[in-house]
C-alpha positions, 0 to 999 in steps of 0.5 A: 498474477493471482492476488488473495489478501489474508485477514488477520490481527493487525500488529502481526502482519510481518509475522503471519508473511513470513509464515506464509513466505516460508510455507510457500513453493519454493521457486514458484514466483509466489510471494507474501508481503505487506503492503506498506505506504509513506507518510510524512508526520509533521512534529515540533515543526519538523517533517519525519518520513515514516513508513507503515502498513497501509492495511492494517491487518492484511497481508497480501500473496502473489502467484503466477495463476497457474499456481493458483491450486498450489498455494490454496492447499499450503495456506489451508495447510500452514491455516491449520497449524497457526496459533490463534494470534496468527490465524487467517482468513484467506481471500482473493481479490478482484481484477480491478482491485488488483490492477490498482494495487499493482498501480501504486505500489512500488518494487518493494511494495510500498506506496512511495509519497505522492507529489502534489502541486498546490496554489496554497489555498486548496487548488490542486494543479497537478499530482504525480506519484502512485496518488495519481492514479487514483486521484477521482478516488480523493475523499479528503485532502490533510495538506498540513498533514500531508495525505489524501484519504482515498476511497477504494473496494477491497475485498468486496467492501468500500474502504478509506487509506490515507495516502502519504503527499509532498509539497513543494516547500518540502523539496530539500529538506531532507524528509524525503529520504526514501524517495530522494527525487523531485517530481517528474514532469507532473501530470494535471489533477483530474 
């Protein structure tokens, strides 16, 4: 699959995807979407599972490569016939960008929360989950806050997200409600 991340205002994503949804082939195995990622936010001592754009400001489209061509000439289409509030610049993505992203992104293309098994003062034992698979990527851990900002390239440019985590004292509270599982046989943290 061909991925190309569109650039614009951050707040209309699902606005300009379903623009692009819509413009799309039909039956081509084309897709726009937004790419979105788990975060558990702590309030008033309570854990709340929240779901957000992890790139603020990107959509991203899949294509069979063969159908490359195709969707260049509708986005360039439905490009000049958007208002200013949801233009677009259109942008391809490397292999290796591609590869990771299709890593840590689930069916629904969300980046599910990652569990990470921790002594309680730093030492991190294990990772399971789409963090997993770039944790030499971590630049910070936020384990009060429960997320890892990574490091990763898109488009061309070194980028920083911050990556939703679980810990062991938050198996069966209920917060995890979009997961609902506990961690599989953990791998070990590199």
């Amino acid at each position: 699959m061909q991925w190309y991340a569109l650039k614009t205002w951050a707040g209309r994503e699902d606005e300009l995807s379903a623009l692009v949804n819509e413009a799309l082939p039909k039956g081509s195995g084309c897709e726009s979407f937004v790419l979105r990622h788990e975060r558990i936010w702590r309030r008033e001592r309570q854990n709340i599972l929240h779901v957000e754009p992890l790139f603020p400001g990107y959509v991203f489209v899949t294509c069979p490569a063969d159908r490359t061509d195709a969707v260049h000439s509708r986005l360039d289409e439905l490009a000049d016939t958007l208002e200013e509030e949801t233009a677009f610049s259109s942008y391809p993505l490397s292999a290796a960008e591609t590869v990771l992203l299709e890593q840590i992104q689930d069916a629904d293309h969300v980046v599910s929360l990652s569990y990470v098994s921790t002594d309680g003062a730093g030492h991190i034992y294990a990772i399971d989950g789409p963090l997993a698979a770039c944790s030499d990527q971590v630049l910070k851990w936020g384990f009060k806050k429960r997320f890892a900002i990574i490091r990763l390239e898109l488009l061309g440019m070194e980028q920083t997200a911050a990556l939703g985590i679980y810990l062991n004292e938050d198996i069966g509270t209920g917060v995890l409600s979009r997961q609902n599982s506990e961690p599989e046989q953990a791998s070990a943290a590199g």
